[in-house]
C-alpha positions in Angstrom: -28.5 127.4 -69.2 -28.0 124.5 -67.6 -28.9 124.0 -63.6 -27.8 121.0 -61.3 -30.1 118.5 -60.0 -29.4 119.4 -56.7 -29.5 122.9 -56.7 -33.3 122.9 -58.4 -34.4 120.0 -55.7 -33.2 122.0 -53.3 -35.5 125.1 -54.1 -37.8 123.7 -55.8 -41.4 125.4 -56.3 -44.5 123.5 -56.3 -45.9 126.4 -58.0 -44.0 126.0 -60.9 -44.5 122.2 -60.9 -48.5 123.0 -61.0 -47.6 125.4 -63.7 -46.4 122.9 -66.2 -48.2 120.4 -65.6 -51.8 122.7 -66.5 -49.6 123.7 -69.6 -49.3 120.0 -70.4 -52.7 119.4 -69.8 -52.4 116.8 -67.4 -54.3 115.8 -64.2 -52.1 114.6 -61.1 -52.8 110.9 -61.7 -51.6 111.1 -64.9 -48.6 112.8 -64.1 -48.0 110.4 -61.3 -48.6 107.5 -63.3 -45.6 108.9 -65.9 -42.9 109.0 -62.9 -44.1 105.9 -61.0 -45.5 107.8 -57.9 -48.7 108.1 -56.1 -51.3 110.8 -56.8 -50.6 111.8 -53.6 -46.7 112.2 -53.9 -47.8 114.4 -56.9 -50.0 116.5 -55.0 -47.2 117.0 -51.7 -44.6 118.2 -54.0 -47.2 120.8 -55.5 -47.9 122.5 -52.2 -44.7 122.0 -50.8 -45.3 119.3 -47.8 -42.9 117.0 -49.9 -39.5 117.8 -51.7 -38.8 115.8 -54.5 -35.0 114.7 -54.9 -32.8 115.1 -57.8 -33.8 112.1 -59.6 -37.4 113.0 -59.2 -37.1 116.7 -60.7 -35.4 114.7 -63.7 -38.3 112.8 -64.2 -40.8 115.5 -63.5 -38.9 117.4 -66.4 -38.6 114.3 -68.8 -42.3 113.9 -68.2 -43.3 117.5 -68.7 -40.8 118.2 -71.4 -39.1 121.4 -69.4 -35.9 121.6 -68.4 -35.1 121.0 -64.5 -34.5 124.8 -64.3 -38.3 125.7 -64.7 -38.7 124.3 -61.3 -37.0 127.1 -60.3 -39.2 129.9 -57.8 -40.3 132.7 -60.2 -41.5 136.6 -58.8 -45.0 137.1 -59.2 -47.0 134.9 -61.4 -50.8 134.5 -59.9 -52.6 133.9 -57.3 -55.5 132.6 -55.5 -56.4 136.7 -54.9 -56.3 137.6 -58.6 -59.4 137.7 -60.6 -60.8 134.6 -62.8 -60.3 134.7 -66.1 -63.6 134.8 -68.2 -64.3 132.6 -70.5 -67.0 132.5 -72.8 -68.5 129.2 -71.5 -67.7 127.6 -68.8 -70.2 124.7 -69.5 -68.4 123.7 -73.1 -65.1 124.2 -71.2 -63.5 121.7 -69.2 -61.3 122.5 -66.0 -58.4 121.1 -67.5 -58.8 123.4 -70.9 -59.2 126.1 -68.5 -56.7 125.0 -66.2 -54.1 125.5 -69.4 -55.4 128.6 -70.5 -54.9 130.1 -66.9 -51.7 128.6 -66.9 -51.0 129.9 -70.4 -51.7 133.5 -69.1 -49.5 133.2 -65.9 -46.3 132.2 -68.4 -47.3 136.0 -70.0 -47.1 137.5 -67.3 -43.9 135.9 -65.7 -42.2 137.0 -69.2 -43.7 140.8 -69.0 -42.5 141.1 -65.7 -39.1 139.7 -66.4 -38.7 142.1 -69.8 -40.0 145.1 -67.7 -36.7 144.6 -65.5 -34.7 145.9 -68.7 -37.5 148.0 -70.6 -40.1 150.4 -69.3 -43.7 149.7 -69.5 -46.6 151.9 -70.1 -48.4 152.0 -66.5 -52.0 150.6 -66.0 -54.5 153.2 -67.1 -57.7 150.9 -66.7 -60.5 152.5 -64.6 -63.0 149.8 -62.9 -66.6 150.1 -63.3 -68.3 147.0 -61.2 -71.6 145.9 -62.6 -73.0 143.0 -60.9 -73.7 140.3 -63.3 -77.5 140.0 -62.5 -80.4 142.2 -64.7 -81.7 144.6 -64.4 -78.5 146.4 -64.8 -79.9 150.1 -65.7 -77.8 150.4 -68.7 -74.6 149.9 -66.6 -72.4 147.9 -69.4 -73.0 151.3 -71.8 -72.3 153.1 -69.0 -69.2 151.6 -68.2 -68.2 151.6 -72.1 -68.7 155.5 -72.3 -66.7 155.9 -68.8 -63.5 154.0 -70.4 -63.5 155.9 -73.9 -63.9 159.6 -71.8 -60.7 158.0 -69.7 -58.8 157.0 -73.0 -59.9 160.5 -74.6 -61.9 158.9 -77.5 -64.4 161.5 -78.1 -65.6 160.8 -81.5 -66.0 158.1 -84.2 -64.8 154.9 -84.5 -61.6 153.7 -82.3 -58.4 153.8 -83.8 -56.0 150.5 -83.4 -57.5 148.5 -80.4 -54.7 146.2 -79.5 -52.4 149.4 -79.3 -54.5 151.4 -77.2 -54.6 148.6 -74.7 -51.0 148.0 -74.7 -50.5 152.3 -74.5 -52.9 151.7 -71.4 -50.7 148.8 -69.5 -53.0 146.2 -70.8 -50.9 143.1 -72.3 -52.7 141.3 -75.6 -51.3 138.4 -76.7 -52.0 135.4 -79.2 -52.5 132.0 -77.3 -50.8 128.8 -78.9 -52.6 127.3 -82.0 -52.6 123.8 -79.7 -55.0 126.0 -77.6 -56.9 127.6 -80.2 -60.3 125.3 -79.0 -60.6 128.4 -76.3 -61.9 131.4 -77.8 -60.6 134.9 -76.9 -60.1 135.0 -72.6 -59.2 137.5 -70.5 -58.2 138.1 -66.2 -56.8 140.9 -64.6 -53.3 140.5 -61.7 -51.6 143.3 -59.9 -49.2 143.4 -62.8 -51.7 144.3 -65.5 -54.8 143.4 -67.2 -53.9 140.3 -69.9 -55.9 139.6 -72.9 -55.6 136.4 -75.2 -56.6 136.3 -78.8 -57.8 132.9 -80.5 -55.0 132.6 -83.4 -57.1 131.4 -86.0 -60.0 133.8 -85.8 -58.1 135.7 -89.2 -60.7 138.4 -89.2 -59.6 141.9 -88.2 -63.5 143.3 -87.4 -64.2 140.0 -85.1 -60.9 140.1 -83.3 -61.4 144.1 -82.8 -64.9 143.3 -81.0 -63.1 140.1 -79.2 -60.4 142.6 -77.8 -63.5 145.0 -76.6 -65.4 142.0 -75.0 -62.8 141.8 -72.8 -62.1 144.9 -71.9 -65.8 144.3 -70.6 -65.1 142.0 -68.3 -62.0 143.8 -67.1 -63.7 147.0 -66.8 -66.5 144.9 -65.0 -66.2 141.9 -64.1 -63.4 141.7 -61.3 -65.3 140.2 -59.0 -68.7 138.3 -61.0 -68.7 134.8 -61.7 -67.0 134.4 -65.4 -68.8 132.8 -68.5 -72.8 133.1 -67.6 -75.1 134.0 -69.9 -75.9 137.7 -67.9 -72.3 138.1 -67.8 -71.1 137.7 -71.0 -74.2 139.6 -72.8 -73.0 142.5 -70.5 -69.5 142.1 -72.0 -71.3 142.0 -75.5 -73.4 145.1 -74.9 -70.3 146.9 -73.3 -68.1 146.2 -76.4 -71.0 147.3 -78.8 -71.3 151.1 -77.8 -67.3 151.2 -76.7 -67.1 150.5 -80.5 -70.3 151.4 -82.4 -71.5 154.8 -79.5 -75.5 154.6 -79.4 -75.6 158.6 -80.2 -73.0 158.4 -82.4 -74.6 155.8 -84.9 -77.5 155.2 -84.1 -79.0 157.8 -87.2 -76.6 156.0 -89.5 -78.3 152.3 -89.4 -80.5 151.8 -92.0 -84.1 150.0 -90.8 -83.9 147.2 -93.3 -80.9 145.3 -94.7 -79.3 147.6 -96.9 -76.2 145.7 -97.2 -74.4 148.5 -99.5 -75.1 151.1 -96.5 -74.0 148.3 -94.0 -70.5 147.8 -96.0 -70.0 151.2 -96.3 -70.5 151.2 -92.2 -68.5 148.6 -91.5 -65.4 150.3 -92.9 -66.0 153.4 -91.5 -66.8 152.0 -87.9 -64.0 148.7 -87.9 -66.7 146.2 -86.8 -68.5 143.4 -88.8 -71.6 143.2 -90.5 -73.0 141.0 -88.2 -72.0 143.5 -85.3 -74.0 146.1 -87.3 -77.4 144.5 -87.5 -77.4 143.2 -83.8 -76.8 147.0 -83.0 -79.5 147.9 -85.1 -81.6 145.4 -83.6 -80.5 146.3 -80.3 -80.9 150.2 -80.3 -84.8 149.5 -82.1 -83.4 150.7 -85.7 -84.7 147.1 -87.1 -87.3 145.0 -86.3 -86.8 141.7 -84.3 -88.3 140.1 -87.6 -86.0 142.4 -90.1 -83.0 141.3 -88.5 -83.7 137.4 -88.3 -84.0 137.7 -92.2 -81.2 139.1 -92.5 -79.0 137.2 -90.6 -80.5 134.2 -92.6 -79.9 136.2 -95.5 -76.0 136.1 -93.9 -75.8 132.7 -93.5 -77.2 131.8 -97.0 -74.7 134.0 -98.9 -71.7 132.4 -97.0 -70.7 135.9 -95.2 -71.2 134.0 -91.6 -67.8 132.7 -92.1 -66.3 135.6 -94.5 -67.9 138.8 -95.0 -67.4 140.7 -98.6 -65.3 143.4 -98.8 -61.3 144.0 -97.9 -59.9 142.7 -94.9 -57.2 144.9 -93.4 -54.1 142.5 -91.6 -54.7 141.2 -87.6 -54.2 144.5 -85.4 -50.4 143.3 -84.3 -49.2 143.4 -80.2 -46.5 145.5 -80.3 -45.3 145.9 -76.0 -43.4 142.7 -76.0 -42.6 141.8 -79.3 -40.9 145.8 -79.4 -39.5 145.2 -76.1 -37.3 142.1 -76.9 -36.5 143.5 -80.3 -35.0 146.4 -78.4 -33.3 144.1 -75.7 -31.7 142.5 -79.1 -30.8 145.2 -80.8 -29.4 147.9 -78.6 -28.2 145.2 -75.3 -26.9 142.1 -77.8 -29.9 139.9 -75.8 -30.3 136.8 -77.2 -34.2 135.1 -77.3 -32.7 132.2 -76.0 -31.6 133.7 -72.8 -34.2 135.4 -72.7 -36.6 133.2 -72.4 -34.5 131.0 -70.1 -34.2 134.1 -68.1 -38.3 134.5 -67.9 -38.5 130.6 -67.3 -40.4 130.1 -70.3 -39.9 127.3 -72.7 -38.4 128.8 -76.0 -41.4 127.2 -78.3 -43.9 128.9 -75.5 -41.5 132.4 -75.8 -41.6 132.8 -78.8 -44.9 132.3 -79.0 -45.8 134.6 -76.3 -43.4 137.8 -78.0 -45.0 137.0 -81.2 -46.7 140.1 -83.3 -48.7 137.6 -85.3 -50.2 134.4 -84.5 -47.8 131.5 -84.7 -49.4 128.1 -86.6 -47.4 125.5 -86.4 -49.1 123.0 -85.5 -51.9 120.9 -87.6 -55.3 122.3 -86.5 -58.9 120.6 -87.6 -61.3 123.4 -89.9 -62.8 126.2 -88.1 -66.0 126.1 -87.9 -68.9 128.4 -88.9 -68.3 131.7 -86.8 -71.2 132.2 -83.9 -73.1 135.1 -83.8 -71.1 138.0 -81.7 -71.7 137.8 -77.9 -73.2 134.0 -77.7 -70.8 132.0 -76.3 -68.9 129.8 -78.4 -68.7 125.9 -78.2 -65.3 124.9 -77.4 -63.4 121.4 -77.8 -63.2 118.9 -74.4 -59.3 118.2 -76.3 -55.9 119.2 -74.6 -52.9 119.2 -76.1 -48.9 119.8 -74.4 -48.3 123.0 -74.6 -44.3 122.0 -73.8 -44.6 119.4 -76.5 -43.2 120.0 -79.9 -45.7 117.5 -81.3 -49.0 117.4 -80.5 -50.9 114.4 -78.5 -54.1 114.0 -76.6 -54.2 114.0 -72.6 -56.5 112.2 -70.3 
């Protein structure tokens, strides 16, 4: 659709105008310096003391690669009240990365609460456990993991499919942009629901499953705590551990040394990793501090750090949107295209956004060695556009 000059300068959001420029990942100055304005014009039209004329919102779009129309006030989005999102390190990840990421998460939720207008939604079944992210903590993170699986009726064994579960519960999972894959797995909660975002190049089923549990930590946790410390993020670890792996459930099933046939055989039966296995081992006193350093070496020397042995089932899919426009599609003759220009979203963001599998189309450098599960994970200072069909480096 196509919208008049006019019309968007005469409404026009700062909001929104913050909004794409974090998903370009650009800083006012830069931004400013693309149009031929002052920092400070930049910053007046983003919280609303200034209105840019027509011209300007044409240039503000050519710069940001959106059409004029994105400009446009949105309901909802976030806000200053909403929780942070949690990050695994906030000292290995600049503002601006997280500033995209954020940014990234609010287009999600603008295109879930636009869909919901046509489709039904599950409501949001997440209880909230706060567990101040200091020690001791008294066992609180297990506590809080044994809480959510009485809520979601999981009495026994190993959890069925993750993603869905969430989704079933209100929770929205989606796949961030490959240009944004330097930012592992994040999460935040809003009034509209609980959103977590899945690195789209971890291709591991087990490691995504435990990702997805992490952050259902934080969520269940966290509202309030400071995101990516050290305390915090090992409570996330230690919630996701017996959510997935229940201490009186397994705990006479580890083995005390590294029996790697017995680990296999667990690791199908239970839907984590082998690396998940010996740190709960390690962690409920099964193995040895010194057993379990050998064996991760032991890990690492046979190459299973970055691929474990044994079958790997396909990515558990997100089903809530990608369902919901394919109904819209099928059954109300929706296009994607007006869909998306009805959500406000770019269509390469969209369709990224309604995807059931990650989408990777753009070039991406090798992964590297996968960290242990629970330490926080180095991520790159880089940004890329988001709104740009090719990629290219921001200052």
């Amino acid at each position: 659709m196509t919208y008049r000059l006019n019309d968007v300068a005469a409404v026009f959001d700062g909001g929104r105008l913050t909004l794409a420029r974090h998903l370009a990942g650009m800083r006012k100055n830069a931004l400013a310096n693309h149009i031929g304005k002052s920092p400070t014009a930049i910053a007046g039209y983003e919280n609303g003391s200034m209105r840019p004329i027509a011209s300007t919102v044409a240039e503000l779009a050519l710069a940001l690669q959106v059409d004029p129309g994105f400009f446009l006030p949105r309901p909802g989005g976030l806000n200053a009240s909403d929780s942070p999102a949690h990050f695994r390190s906030l000292r290995s990840t600049t503002q601006l990365v997280r500033d995209q990421a954020y940014a990234y998460g609010q287009m999600v939720l603008d295109v879930a609460t636009t869909i919901e207008r046509h489709v039904e939604f599950p409501g949001r079944s997440l209880p909230v456990m706060p567990v101040a992210g200091d020690e001791p903590d008294g066992g609180a993170p297990e506590e809080a993991a044994r809480l959510l699986r009485k809520e979601w009726g999981i009495h026994e064994g190993p959890v069925g499919h993750l993603v869905r579960l969430v989704e079933n519960h209100g929770g929205l999972v989606v796949f961030t942009p490959t240009a944004a894959s330097a930012v592992d797995a994040y999460s935040f909660d809003a009034p509209q629901r609980p959103v977590i975002l899945l690195n789209p190049l971890k291709d591991d089923y087990f490691r995504q499953r435990f990702d997805v549990a992490h952050e259902l930590g934080h969520l269940v946790m966290h509202l309030d705590a400071e995101p990516g410390g050290r305390i915090v993020e090992n409570q996330a670890h230690r919630f996701a551990a017996e959510f997935l792996m229940p201490a009186e459930q397994i705990i006479d099933q580890l083995p005390a040394r590294a029996d790697w046939q017995l680990f296999q055989r667990l690791k199908q039966h239970w839907n984590v990793s082998l690396q998940a296995l010996l740190f709960r081992a390690r962690a409920l006193g099964v193995m040895k501090d010194v057993t379990y350093r050998n064996a991760m070496a032991s890990l690492t020397q046979k190459g299973w750090r970055r691929r474990e042995p044994g079958p790997m089932p396909g990515l558990e899919q997100p089903s809530l949107l990608p369902g919901a426009v394919a109904l819209l599609v099928r059954e109300a003759g929706a296009s994607e295209a007006a869909l998306a220009d009805e959500c406000g979203a770019p269509p390469g963001l969209f369709s990224v956004i309604i995807s059931r599998t990650p989408v990777r189309e753009e070039a991406v450098s090798d992964q590297k060695e996968e960290p242990d599960e629970g330490s926080a994970e180095s991520d790159s200072g880089t940004v890329v556009s988001l709104l740009e069909h090719k990629q290219s480096k921001r200052e």
